[in-house]
PDB file of N, CA, C and O in Angstrom:
ATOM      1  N   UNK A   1     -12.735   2.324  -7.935  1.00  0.00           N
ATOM      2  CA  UNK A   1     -13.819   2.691  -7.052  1.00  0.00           C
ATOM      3  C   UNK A   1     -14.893   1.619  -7.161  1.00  0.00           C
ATOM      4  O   UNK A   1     -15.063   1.286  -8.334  1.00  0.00           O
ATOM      5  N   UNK A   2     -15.740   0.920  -6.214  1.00  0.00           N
ATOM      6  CA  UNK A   2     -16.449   0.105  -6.196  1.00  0.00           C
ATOM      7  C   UNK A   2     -17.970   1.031  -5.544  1.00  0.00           C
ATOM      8  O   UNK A   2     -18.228   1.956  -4.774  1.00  0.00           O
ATOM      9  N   UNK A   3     -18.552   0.227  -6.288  1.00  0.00           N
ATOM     10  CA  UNK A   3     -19.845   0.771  -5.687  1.00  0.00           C
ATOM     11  C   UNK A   3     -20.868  -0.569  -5.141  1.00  0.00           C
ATOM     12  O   UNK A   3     -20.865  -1.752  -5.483  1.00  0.00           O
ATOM     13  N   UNK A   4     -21.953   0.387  -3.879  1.00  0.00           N
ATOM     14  CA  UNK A   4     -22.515  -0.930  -3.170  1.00  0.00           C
ATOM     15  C   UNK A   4     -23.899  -0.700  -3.938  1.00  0.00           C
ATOM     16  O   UNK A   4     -24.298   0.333  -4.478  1.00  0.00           O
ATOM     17  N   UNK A   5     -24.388  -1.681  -3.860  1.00  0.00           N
ATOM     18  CA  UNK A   5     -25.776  -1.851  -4.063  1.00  0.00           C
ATOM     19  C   UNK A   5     -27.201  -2.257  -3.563  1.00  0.00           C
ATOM     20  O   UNK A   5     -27.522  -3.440  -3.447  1.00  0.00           O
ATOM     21  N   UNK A   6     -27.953  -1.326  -3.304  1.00  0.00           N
ATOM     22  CA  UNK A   6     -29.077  -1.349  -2.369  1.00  0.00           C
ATOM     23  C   UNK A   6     -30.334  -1.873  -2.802  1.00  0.00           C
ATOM     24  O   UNK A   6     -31.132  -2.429  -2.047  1.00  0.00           O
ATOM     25  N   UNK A   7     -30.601  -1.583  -4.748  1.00  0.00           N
ATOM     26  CA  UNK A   7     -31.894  -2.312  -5.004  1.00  0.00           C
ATOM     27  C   UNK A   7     -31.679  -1.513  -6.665  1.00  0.00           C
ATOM     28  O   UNK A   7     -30.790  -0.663  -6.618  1.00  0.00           O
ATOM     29  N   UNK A   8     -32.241  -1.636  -7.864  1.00  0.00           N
ATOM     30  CA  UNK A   8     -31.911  -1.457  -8.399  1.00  0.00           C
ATOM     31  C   UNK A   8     -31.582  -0.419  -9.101  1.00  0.00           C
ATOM     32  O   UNK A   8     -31.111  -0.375 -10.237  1.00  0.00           O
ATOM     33  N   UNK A   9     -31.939   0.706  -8.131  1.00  0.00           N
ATOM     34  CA  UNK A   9     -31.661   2.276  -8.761  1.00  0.00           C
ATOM     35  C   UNK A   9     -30.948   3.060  -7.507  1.00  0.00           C
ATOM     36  O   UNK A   9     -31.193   4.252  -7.321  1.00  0.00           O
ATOM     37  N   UNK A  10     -30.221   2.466  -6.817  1.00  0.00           N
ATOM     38  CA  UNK A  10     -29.171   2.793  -5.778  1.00  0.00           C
ATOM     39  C   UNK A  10     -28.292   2.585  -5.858  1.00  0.00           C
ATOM     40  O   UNK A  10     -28.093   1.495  -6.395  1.00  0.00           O
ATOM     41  N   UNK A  11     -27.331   3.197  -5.530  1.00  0.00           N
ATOM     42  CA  UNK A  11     -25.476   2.799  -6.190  1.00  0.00           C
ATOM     43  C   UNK A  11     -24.905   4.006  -5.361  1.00  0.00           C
ATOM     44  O   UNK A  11     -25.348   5.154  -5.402  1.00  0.00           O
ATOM     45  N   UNK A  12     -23.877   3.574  -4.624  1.00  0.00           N
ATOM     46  CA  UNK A  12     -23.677   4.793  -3.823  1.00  0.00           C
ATOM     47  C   UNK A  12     -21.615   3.435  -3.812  1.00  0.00           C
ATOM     48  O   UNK A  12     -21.258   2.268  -3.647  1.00  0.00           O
ATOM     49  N   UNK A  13     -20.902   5.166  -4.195  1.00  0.00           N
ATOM     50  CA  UNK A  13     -19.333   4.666  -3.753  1.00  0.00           C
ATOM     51  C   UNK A  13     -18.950   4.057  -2.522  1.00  0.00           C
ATOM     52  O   UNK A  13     -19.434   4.510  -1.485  1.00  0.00           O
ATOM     53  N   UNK A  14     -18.259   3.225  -2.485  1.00  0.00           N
ATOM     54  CA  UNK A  14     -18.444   2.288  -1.291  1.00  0.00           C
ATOM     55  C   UNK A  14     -17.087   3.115  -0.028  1.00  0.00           C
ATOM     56  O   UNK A  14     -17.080   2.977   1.195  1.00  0.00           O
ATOM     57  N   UNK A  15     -16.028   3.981  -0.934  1.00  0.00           N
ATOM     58  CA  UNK A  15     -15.425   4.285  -0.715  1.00  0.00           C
ATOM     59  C   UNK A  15     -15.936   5.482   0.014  1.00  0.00           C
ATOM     60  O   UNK A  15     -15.606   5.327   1.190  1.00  0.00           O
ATOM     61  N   UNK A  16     -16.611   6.648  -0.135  1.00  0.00           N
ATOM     62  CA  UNK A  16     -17.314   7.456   0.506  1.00  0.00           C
ATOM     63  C   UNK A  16     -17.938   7.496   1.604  1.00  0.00           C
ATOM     64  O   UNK A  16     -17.982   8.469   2.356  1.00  0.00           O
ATOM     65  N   UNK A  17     -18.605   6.153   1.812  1.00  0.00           N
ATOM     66  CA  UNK A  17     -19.571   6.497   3.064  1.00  0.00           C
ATOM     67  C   UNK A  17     -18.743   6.233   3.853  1.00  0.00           C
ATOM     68  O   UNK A  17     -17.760   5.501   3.739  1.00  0.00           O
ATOM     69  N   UNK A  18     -19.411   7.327   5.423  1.00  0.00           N
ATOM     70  CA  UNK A  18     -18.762   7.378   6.712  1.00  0.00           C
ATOM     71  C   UNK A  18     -19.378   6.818   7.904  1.00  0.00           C
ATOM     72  O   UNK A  18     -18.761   6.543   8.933  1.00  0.00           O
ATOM     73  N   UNK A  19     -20.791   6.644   7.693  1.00  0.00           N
ATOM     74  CA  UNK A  19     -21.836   5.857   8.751  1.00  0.00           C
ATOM     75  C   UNK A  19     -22.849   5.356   8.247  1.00  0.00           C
ATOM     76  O   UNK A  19     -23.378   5.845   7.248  1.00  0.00           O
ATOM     77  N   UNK A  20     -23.318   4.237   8.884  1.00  0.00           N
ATOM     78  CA  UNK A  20     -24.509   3.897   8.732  1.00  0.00           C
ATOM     79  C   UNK A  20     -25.316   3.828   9.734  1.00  0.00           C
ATOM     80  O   UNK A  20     -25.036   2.954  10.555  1.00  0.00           O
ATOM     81  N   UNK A  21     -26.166   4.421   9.926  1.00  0.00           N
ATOM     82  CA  UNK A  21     -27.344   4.488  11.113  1.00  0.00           C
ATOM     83  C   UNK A  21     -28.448   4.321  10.982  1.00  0.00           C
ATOM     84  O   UNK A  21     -29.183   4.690  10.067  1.00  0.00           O
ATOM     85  N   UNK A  22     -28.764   3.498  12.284  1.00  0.00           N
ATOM     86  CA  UNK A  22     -30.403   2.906  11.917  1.00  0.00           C
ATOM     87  C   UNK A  22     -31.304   4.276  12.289  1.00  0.00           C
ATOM     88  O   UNK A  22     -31.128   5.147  13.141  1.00  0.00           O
ATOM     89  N   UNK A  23     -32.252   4.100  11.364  1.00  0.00           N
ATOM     90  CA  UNK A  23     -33.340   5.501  11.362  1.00  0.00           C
ATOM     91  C   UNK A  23     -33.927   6.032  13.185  1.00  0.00           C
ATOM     92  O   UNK A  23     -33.946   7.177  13.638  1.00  0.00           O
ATOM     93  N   UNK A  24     -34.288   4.892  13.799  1.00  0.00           N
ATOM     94  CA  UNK A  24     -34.779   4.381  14.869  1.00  0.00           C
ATOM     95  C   UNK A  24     -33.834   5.349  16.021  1.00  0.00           C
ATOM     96  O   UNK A  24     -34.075   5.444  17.224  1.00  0.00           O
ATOM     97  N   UNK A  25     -33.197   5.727  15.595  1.00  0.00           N
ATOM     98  CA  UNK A  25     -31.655   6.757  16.739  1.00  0.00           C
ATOM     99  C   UNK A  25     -31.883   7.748  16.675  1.00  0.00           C
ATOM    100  O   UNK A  25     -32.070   8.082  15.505  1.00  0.00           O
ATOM    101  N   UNK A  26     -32.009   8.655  17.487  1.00  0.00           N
ATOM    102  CA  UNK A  26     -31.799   9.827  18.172  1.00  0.00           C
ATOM    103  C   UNK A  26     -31.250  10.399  17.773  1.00  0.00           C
ATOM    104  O   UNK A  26     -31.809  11.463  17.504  1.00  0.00           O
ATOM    105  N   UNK A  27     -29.840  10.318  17.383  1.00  0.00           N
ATOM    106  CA  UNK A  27     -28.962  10.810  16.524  1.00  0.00           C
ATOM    107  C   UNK A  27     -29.179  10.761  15.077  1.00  0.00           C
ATOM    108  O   UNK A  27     -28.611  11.523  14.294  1.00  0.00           O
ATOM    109  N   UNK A  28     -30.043   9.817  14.724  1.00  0.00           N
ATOM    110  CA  UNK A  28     -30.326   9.570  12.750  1.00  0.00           C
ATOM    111  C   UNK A  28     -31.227  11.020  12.696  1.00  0.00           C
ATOM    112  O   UNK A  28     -31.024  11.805  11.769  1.00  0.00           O
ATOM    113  N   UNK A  29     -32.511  11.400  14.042  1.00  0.00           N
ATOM    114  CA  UNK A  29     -33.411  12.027  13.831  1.00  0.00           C
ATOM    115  C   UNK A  29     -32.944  13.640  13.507  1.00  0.00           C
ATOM    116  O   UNK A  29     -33.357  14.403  12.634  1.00  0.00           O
ATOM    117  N   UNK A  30     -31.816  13.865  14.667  1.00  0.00           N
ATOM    118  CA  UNK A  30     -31.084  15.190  14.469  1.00  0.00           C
ATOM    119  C   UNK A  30     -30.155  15.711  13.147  1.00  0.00           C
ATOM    120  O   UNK A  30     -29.890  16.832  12.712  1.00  0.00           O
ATOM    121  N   UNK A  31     -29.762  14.216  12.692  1.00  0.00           N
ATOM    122  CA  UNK A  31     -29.130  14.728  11.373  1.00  0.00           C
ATOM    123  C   UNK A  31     -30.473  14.979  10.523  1.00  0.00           C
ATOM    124  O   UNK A  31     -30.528  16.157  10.170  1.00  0.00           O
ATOM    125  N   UNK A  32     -31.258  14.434  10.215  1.00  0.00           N
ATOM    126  CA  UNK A  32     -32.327  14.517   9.239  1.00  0.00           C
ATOM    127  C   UNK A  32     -32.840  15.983   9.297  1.00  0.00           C
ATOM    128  O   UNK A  32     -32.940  16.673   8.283  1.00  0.00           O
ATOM    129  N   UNK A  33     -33.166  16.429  10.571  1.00  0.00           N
ATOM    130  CA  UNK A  33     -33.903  17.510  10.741  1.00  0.00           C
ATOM    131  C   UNK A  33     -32.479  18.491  10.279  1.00  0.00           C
ATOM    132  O   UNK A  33     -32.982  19.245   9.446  1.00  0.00           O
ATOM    133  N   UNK A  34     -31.325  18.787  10.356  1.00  0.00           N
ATOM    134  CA  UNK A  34     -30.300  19.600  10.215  1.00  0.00           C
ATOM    135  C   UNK A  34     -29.983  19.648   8.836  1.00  0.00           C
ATOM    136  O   UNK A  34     -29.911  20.571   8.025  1.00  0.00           O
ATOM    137  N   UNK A  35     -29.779  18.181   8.759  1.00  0.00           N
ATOM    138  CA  UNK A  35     -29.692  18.252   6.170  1.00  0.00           C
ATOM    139  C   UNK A  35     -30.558  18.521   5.943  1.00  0.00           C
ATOM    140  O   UNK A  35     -30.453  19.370   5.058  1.00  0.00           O
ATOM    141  N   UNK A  36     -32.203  18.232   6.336  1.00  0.00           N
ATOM    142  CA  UNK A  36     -33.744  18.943   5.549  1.00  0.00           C
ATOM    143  C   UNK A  36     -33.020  20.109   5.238  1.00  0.00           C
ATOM    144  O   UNK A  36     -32.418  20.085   4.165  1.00  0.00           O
ATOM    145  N   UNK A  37     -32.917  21.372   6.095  1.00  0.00           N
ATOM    146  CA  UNK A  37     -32.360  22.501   5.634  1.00  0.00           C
ATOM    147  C   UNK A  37     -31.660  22.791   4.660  1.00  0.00           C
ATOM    148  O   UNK A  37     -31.758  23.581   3.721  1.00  0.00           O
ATOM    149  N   UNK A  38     -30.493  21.601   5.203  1.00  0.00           N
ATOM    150  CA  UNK A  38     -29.281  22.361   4.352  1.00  0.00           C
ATOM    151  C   UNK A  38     -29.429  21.499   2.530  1.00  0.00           C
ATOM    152  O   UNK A  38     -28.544  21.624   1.684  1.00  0.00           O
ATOM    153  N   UNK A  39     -30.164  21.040   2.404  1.00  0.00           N
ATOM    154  CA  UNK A  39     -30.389  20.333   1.195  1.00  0.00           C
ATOM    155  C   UNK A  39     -29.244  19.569   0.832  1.00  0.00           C
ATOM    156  O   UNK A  39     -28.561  19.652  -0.189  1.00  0.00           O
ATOM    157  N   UNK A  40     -29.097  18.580   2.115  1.00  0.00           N
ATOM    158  CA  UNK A  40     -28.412  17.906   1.524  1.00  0.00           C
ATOM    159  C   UNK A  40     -28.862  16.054   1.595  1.00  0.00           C
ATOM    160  O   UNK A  40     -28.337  15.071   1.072  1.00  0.00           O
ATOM    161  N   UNK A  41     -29.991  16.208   2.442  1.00  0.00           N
ATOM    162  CA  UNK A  41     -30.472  14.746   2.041  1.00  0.00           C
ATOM    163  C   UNK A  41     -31.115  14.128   0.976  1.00  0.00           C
ATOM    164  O   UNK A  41     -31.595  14.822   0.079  1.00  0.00           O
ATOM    165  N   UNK A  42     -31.202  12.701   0.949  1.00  0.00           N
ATOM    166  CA  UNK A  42     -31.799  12.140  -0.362  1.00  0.00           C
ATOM    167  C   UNK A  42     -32.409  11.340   0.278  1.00  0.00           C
ATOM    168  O   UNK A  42     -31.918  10.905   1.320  1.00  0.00           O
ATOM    169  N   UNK A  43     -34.040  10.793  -0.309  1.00  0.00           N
ATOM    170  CA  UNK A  43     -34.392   9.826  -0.076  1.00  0.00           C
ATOM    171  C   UNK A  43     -34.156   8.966  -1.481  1.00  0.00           C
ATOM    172  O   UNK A  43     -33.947   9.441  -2.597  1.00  0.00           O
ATOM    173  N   UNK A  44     -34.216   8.058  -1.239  1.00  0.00           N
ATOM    174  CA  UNK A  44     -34.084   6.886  -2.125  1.00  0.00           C
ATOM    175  C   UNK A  44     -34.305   6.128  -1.554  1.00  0.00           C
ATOM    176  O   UNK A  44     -33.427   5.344  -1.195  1.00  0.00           O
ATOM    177  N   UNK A  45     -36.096   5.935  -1.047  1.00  0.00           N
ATOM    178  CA  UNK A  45     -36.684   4.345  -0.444  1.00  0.00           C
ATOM    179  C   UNK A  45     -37.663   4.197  -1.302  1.00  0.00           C
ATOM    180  O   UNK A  45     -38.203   3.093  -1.381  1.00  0.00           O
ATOM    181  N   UNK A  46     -38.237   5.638  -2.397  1.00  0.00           N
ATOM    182  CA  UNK A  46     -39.247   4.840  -3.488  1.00  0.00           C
ATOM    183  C   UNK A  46     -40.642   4.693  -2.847  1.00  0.00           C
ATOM    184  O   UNK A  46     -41.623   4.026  -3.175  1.00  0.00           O
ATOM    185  N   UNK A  47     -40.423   5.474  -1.902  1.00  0.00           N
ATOM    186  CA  UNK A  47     -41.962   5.300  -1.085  1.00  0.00           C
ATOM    187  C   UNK A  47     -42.291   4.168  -0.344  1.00  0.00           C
ATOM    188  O   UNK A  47     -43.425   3.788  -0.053  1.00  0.00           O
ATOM    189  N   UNK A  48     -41.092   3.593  -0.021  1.00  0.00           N
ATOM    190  CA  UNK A  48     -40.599   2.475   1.125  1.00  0.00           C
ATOM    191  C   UNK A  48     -40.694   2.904   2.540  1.00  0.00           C
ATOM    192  O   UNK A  48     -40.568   4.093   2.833  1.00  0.00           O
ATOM    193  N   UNK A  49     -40.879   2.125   3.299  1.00  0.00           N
ATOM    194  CA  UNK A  49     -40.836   3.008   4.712  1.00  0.00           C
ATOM    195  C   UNK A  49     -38.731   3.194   4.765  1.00  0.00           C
ATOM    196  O   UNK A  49     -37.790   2.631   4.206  1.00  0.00           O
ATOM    197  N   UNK A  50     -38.846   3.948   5.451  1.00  0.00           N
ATOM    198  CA  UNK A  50     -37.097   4.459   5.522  1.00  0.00           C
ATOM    199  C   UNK A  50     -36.552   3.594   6.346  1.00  0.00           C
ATOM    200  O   UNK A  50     -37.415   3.499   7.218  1.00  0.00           O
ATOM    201  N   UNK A  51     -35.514   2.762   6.704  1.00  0.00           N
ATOM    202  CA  UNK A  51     -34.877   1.903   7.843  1.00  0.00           C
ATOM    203  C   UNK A  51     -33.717   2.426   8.425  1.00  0.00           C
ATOM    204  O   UNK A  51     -33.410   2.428   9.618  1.00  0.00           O
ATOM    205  N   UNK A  52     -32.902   3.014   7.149  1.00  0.00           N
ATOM    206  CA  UNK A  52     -31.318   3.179   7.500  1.00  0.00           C
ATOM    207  C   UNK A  52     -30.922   4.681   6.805  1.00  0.00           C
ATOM    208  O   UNK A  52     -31.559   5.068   5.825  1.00  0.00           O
ATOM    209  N   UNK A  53     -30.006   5.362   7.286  1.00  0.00           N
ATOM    210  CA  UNK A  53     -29.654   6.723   6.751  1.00  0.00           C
ATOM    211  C   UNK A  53     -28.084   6.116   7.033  1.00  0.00           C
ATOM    212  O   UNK A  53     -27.658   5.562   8.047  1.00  0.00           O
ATOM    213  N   UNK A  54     -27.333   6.453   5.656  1.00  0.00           N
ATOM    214  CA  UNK A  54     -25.904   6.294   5.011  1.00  0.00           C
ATOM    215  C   UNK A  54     -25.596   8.076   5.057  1.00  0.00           C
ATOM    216  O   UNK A  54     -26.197   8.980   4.477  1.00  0.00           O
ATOM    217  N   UNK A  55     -24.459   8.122   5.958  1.00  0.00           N
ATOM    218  CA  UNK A  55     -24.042   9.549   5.884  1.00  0.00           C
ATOM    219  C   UNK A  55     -22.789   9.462   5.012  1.00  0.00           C
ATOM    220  O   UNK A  55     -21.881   8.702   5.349  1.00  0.00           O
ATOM    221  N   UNK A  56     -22.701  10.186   3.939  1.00  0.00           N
ATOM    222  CA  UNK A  56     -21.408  10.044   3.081  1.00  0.00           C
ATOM    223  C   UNK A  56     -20.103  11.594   3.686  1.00  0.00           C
ATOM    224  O   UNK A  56     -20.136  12.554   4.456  1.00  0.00           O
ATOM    225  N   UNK A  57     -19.247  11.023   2.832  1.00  0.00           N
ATOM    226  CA  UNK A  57     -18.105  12.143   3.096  1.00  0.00           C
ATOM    227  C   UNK A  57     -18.806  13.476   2.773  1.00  0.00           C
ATOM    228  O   UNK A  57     -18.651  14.218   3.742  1.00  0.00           O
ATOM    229  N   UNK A  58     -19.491  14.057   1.833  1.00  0.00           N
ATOM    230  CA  UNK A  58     -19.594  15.195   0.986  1.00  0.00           C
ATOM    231  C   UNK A  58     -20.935  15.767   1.994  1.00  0.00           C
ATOM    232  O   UNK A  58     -21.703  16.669   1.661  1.00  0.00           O
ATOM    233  N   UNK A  59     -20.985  15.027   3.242  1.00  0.00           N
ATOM    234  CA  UNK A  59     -22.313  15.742   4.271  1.00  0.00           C
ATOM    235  C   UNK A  59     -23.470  15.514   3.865  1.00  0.00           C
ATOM    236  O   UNK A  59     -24.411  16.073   4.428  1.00  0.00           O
ATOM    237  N   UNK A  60     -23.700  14.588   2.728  1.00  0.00           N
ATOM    238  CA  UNK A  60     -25.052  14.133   1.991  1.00  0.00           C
ATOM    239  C   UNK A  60     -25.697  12.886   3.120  1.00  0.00           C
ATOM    240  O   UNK A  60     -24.858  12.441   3.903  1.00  0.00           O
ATOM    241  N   UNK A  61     -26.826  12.436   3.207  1.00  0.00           N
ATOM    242  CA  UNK A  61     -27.336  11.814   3.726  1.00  0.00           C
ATOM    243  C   UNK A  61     -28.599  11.363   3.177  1.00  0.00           C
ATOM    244  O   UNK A  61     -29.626  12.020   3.007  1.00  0.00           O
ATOM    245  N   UNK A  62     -28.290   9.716   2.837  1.00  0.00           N
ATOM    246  CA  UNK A  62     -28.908   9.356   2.160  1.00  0.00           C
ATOM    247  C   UNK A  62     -30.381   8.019   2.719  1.00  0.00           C
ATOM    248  O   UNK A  62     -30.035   6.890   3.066  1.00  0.00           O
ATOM    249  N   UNK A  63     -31.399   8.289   2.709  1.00  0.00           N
ATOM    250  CA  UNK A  63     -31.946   7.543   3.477  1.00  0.00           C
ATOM    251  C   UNK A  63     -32.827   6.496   2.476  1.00  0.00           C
ATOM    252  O   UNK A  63     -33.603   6.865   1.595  1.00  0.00           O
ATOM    253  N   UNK A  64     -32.462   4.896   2.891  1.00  0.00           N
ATOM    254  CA  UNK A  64     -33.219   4.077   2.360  1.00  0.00           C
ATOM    255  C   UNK A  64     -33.717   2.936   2.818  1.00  0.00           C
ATOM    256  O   UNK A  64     -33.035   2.426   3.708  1.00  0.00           O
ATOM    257  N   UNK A  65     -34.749   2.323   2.486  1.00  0.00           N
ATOM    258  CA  UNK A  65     -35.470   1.325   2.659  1.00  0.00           C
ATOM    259  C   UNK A  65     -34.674  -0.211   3.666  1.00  0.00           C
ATOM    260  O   UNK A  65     -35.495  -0.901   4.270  1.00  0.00           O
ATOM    261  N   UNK A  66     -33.684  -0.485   3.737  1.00  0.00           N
ATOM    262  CA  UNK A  66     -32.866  -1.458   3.477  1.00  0.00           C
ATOM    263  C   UNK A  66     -32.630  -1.508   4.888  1.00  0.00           C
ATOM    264  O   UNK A  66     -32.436  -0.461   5.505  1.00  0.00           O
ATOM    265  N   UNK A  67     -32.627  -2.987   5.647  1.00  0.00           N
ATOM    266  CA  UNK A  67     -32.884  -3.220   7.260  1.00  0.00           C
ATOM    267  C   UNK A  67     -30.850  -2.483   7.758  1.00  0.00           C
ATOM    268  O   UNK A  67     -29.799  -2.822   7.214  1.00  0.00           O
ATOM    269  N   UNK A  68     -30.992  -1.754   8.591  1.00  0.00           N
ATOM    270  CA  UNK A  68     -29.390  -1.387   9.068  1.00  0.00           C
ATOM    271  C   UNK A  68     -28.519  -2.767   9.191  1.00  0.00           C
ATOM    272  O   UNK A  68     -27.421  -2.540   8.682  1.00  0.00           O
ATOM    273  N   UNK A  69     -28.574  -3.780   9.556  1.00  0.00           N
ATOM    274  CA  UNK A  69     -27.538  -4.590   9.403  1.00  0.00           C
ATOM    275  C   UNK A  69     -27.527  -5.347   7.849  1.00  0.00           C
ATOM    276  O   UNK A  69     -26.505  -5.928   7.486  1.00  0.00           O
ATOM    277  N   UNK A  70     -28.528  -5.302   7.121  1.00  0.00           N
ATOM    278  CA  UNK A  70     -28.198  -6.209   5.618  1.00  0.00           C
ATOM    279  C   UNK A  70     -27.780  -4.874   4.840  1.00  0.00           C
ATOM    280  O   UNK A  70     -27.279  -5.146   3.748  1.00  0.00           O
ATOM    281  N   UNK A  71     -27.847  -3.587   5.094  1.00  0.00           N
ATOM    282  CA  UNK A  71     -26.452  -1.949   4.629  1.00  0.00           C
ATOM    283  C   UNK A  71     -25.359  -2.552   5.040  1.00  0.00           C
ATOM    284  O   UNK A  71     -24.552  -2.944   4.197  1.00  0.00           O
ATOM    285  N   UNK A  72     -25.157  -2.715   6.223  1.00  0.00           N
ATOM    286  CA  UNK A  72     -23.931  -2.661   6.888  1.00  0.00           C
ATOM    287  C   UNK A  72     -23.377  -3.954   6.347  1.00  0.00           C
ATOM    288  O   UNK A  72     -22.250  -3.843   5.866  1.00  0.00           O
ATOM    289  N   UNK A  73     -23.831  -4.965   6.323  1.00  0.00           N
ATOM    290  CA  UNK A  73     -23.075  -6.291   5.486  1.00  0.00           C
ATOM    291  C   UNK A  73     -22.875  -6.163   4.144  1.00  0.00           C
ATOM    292  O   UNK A  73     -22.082  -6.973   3.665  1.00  0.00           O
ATOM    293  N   UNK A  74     -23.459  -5.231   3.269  1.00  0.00           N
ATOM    294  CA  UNK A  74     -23.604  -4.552   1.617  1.00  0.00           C
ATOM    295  C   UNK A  74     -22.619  -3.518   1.764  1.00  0.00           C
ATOM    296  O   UNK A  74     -22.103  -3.037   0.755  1.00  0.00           O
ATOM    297  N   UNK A  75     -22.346  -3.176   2.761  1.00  0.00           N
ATOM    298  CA  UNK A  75     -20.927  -1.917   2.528  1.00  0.00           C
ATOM    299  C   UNK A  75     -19.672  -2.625   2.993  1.00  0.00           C
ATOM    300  O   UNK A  75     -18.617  -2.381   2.407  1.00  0.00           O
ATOM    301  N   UNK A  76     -19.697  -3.357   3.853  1.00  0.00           N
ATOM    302  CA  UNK A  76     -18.409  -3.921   4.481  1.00  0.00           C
ATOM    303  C   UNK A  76     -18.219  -5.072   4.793  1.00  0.00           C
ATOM    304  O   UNK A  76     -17.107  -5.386   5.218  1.00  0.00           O
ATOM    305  N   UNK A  77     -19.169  -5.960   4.682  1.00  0.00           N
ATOM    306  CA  UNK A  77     -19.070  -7.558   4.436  1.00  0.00           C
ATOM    307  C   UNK A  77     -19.544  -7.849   5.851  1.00  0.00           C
ATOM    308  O   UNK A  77     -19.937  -7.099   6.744  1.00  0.00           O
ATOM    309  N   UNK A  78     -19.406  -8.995   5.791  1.00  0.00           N
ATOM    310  CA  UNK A  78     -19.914 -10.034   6.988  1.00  0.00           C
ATOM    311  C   UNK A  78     -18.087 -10.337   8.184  1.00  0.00           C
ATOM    312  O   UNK A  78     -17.025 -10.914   7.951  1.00  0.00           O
ATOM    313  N   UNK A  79     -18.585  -9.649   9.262  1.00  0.00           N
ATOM    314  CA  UNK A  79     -17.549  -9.680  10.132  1.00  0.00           C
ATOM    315  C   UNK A  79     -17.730 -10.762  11.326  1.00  0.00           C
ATOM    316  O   UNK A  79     -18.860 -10.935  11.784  1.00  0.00           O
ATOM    317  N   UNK A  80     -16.840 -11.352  11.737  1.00  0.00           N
ATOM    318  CA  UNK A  80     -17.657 -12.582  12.275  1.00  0.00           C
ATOM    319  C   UNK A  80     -16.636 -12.113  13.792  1.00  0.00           C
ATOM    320  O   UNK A  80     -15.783 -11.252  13.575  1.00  0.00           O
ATOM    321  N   UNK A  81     -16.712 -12.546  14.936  1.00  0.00           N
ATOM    322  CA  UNK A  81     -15.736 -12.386  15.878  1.00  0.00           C
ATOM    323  C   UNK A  81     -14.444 -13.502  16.001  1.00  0.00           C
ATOM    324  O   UNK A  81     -13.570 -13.307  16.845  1.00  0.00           O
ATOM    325  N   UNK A  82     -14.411 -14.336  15.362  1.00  0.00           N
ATOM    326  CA  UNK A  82     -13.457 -15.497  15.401  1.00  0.00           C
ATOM    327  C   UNK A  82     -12.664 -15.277  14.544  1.00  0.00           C
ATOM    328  O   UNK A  82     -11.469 -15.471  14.764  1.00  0.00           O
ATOM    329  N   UNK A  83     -13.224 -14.690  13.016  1.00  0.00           N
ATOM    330  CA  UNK A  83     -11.987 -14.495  12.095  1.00  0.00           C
ATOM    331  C   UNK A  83     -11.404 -13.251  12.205  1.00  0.00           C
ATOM    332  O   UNK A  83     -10.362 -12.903  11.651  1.00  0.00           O
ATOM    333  N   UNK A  84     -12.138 -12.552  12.972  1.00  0.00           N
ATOM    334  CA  UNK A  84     -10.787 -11.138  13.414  1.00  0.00           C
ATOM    335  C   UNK A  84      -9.795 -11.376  14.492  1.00  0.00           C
ATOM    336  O   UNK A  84      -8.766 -10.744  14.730  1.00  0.00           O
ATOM    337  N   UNK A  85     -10.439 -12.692  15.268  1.00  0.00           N
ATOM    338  CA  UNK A  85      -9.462 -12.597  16.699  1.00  0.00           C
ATOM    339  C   UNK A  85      -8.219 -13.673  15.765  1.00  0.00           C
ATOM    340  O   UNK A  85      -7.067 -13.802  16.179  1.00  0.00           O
ATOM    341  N   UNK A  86      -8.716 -14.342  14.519  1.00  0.00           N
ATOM    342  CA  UNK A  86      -7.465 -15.232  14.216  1.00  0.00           C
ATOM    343  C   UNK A  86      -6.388 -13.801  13.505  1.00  0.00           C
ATOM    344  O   UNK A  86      -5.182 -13.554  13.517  1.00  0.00           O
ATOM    345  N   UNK A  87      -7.260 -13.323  13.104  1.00  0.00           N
ATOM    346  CA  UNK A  87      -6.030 -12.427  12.264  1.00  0.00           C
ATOM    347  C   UNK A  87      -5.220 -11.677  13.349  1.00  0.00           C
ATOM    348  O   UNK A  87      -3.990 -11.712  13.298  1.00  0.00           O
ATOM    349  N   UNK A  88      -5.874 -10.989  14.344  1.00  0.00           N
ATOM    350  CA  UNK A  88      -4.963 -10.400  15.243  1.00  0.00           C
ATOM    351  C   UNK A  88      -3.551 -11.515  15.490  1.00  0.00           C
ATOM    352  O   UNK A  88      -2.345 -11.302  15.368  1.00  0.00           O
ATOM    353  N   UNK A  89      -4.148 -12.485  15.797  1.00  0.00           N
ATOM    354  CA  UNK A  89      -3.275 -13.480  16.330  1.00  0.00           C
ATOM    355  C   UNK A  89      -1.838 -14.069  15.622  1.00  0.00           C
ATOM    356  O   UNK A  89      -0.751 -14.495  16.010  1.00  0.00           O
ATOM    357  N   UNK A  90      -2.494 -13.834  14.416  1.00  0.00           N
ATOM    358  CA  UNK A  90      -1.546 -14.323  13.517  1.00  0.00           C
ATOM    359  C   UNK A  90      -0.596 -13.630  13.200  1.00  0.00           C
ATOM    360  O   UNK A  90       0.242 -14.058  12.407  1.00  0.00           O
TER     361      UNK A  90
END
């Protein structure tokens, strides 16, 4: 199991998460207001302004500091469009 890393008291299984969404969405706002309830969100921005909410398998939703595309390159790397069209190809 590998874990990603967001700053130095964040560590979340890399294997788990199912989305990453920028806070800024319509859709980030409706999950937030629906886990408040159900206690299942976390903040972990440290009194950061919030950028990105990581929805994991277990319905947890975790919201932190960290711009949505430098998450998304920290969970799944840097995807470029040329080296996926070579691999198809190949």
């Amino acid at each position: 199991m590998s874990f990603v890393s967001f700053n130095r008291k964040v560590f979340l299984p890399r294997e788990r998460i199912v989305a990453v969404v920028p806070v800024s969405t319509l859709a980030s706002r409706k999950i937030r207001e629906v886990d408040l309830y159900k206690n299942k969100m976390i903040n972990a921005s440290y009194g950061k302004q919030v950028r990105t909410a990581i929805i994991m398998d277990s319905g947890h939703v975790i919201l932190i500091p960290t711009r949505y595309r430098m998450a998304v390159r920290a969970i799944w790397g840097r995807r470029r469009k040329g080296a996926e069209e070579k691999g198809k190809n190949s």
